[in-house]
C-alpha positions in Angstrom: 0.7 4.7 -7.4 -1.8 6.2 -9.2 -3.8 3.3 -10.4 -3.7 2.0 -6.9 -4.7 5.0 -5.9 -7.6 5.1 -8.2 -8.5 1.4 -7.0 -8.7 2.0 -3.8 -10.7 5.1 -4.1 -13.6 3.6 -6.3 -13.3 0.0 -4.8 -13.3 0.8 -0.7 -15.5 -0.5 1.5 -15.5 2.1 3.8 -17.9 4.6 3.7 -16.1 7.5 5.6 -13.0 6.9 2.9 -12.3 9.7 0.4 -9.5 10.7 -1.9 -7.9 13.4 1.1 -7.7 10.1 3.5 -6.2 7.6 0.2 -3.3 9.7 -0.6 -2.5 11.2 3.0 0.1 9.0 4.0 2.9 10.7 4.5 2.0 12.3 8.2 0.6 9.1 9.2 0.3 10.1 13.1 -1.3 13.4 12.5 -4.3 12.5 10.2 -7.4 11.3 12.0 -8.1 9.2 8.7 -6.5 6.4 9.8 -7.7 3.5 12.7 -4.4 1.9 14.8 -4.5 -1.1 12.5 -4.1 0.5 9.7 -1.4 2.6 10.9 0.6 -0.1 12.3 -0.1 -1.7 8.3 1.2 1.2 6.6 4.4 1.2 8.9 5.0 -2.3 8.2 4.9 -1.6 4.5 7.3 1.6 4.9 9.5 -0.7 7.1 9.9 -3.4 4.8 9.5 -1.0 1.3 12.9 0.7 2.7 14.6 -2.5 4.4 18.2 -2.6 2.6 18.5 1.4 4.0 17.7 0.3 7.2 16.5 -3.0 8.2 12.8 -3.5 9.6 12.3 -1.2 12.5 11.9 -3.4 16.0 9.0 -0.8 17.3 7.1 -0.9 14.0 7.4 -4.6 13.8 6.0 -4.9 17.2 3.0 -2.6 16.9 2.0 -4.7 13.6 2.1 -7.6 15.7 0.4 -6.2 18.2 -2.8 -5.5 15.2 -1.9 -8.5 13.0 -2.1 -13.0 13.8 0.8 -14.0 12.3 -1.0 -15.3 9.2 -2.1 -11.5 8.5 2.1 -11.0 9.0 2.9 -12.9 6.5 0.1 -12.2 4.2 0.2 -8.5 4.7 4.7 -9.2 4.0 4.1 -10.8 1.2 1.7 -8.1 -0.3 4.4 -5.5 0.5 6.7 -8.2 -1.0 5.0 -8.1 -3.9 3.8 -4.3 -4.9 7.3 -3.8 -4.4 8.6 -6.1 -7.1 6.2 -4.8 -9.5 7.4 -1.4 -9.3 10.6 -2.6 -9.7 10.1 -4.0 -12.9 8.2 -1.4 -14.1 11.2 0.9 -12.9 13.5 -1.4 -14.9 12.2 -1.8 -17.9 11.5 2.1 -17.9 7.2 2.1 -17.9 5.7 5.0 -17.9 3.6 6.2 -14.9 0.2 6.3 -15.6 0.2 4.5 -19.1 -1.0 1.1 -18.0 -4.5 -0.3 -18.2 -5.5 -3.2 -16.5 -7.5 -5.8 -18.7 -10.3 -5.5 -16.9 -10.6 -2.0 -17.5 -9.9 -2.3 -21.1 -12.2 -4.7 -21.1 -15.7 -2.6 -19.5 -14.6 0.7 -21.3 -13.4 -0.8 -24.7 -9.9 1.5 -24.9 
């Protein structure tokens, strides 16, 4: 979470984004951060993140349909798809939070 996190902070294209509005997820409705589309996105992703506990809610899947085309559905799915996958390989083979540098990096600051 933390290096996307720290993507999405020095990457955004929005100019009214700052760290506060990145990581202030978790009261969703309350925050005036966030536009309708990207509220009904990051329900969609906690719907599908926590779908063995309790399937895909029917209200949230509507109001992403009601923001998405069904292309952006399936692209925006298979995102969430994949983030998940990752950390759950990194949970199983036991990484370490925080210890990972992406080649890129690596690559522009030379550690």
């Amino acid at each position: 979470m933390r290096l996307l996190h720290r993507y999405a902070y020095e990457r955004c294209p929005s100019p009214r984004r700052n760290r506060t509005e990145i990581v202030c997820t978790e009261r969703l409705e309350e925050t005036p951060f966030y536009s309708e589309r990207e509220r009904a996105a990051l329900g969609w992703t906690e719907g599908v993140t926590l779908i063995a506990e309790r399937h895909a809610p029917e209200d949230v899947y509507e109001r992403a349909t009601k923001q998405f085309t069904p292309e952006e559905m399936v692209n925006l799915t298979m995102a969430i798809i994949t983030i998940n996958a990752w950390n759950r390989l990194s949970i199983a083979f036991g990484a370490v939070p925080g210890s990972y540098t992406p080649k890129i990096e690596k690559a522009i600051t030379g550690s």
